[in-house]
C-alpha positions in Angstrom: 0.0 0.0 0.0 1.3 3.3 -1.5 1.9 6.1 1.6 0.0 9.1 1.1 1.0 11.8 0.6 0.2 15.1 2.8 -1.5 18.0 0.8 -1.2 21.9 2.2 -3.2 24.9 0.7 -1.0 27.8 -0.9 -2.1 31.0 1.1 -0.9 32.6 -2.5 -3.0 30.7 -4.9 -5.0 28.3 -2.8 -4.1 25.2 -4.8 -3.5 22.2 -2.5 -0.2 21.0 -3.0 1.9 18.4 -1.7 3.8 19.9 1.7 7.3 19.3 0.1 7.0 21.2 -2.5 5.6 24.4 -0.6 7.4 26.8 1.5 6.7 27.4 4.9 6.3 30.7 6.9 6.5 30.7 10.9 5.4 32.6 13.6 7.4 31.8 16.1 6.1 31.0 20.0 8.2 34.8 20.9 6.1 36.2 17.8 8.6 36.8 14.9 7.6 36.4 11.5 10.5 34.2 9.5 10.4 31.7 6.5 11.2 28.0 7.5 13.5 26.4 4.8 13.8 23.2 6.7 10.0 23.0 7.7 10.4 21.9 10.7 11.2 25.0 13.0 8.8 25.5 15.9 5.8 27.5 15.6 2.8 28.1 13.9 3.0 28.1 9.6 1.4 28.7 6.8 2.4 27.4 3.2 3.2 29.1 -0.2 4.6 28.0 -3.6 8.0 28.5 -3.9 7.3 31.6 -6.7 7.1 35.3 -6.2 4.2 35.7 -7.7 1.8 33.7 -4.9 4.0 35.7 -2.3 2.2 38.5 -4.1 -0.9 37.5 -3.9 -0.8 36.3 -0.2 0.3 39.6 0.9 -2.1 41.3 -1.3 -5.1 39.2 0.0 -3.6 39.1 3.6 -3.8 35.7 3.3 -0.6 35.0 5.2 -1.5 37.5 7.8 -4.8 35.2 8.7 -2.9 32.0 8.2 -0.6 33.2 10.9 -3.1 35.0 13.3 -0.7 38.0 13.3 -0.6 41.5 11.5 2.6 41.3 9.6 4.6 45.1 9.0 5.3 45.8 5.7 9.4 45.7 6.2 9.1 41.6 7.3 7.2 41.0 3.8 9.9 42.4 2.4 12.4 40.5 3.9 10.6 37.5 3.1 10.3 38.6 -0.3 14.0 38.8 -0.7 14.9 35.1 0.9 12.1 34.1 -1.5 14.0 35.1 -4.0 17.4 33.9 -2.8 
């Protein structure tokens, strides 16, 4: 019997996905706001594909904001943004 797979929505473009090939935003237990390479940091997360453009659209929808339970200042989108990019 084949293992399945687990699925996460995109807070981007609300596809489901499978979980490794999403990235994963944190917000940590002391209430920072970083991007979990490794997914498997402590805190609570929220997924997005990999591409700039969903980062976009979460942040324009506030998607990741809700995800996270946490109003999110512009300047840490943008460092997100960058690694992102990186």
């Amino acid at each position: 019997m084949a293992k399945q797979i687990p699925l996460r929505q995109c807070t981007g473009c609300r596809q489901m996905m499978p979980k490794n090939e999403l990235v994963r935003v944190i917000r940590t237990p002391e209430g920072e706001v970083k991007l979990d390479k490794t997914g498997k940091m402590n805190g609570r997360g929220a997924y997005m594909c990999s591409n700039i453009n969903c980062f976009n659209q979460a942040v324009k929808s506030k998607g990741l904001s809700r995800a996270l339970k946490i109003d999110i200042p512009e300047d840490i989108y943008e460092a997100i943004g960058k690694e992102l990019i990186d």
